[in-house]
N, C-alpha and C positions, 0 to 999 in steps of 0.2 A: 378481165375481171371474173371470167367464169371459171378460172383455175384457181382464184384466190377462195370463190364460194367453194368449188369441191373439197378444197383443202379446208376450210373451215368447218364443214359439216366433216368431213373426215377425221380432225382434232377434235370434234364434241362426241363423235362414237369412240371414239380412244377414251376421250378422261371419265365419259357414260361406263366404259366397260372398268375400267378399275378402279372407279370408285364403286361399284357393284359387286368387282372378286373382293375390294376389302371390307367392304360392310358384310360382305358372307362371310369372309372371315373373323370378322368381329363379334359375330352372331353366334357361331360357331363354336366358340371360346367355354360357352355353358357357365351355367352355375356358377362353379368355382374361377372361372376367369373374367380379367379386365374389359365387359364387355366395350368401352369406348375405345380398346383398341383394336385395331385391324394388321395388314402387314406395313399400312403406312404409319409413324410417328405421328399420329394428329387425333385429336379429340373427332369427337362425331360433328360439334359443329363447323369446325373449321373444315373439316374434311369435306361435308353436305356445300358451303360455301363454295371452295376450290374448286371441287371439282364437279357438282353439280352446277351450281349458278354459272360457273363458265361455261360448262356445257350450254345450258339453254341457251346463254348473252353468245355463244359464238351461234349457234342454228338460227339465231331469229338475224344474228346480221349478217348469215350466210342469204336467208332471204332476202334480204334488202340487197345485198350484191350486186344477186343473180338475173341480171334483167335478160339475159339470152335463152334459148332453149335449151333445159336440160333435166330429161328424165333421172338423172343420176339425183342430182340435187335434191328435186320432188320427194323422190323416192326414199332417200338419206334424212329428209327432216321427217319424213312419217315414220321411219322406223324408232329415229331419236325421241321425238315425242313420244313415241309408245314405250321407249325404255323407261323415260323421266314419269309418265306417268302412271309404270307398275312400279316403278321405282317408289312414288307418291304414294298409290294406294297400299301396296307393302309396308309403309314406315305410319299409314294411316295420317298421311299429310295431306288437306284439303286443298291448301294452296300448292303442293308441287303436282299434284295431279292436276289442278287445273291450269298450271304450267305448261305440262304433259298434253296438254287438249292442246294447249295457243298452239304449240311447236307441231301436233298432228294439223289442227285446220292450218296453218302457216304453210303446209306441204301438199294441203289439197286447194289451198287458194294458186299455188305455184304450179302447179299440176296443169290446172283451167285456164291459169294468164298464157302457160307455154300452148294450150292447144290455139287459145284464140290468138298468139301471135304466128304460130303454125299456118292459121286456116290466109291469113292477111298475106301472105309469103308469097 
């Protein structure tokens, strides 16, 4: 199960990072261009859907997985949560940043179960 959890936080920092290059790139476009596009064919909400909300839905059920020790994992949803929620505070989303929080505490509640099941070992 704990190679299913890495790979899951691993597929949410992948769709975290390019839905990131294309919302830059959508930004990007100025003035004169279609800002709801990016280099992906999708409007901003479907795009935020896709590949944000799956982001988060796969890092919180990488926590739930993960019941072995693994600083990888810990490590991987506190980074993700901190992308989702500058990702949040950047788009000035109250609910994806505090998305961004669950996904950070989620990595330090996983952090504390791995020490205490460490110290029991």
């Amino acid at each position: 199960m704990m190679n299913l959890a890495k790979g899951l936080v691993i597929a949410s920092l992948v769709l975290l990072i390019i839905y990131g290059i294309d919302e830059a790139a959508s930004r990007s476009m100025g003035d004169g261009g279609d800002r709801e596009a990016g280099f992906l064919p999708l409007n901003a909400m479907v795009r935020g859907l896709a590949f944000g909300g799956s982001a988060i839905a796969l890092s919180i059920a990488a926590f739930f997985i993960a019941r072995e020790v693994s600083t990888f994992v810990w490590i991987m949803l506190i980074v993700n949560g901190i992308l989702i929620a500058a990702g949040g505070a950047i788009a000035g989303s109250a609910p994806v940043t505090g998305l961004g929080a669950l996904v950070i505490a989620l990595g330090v509640i996983k952090r504390f179960r791995d020490a205490k099941i460490a110290r029991m070992a």
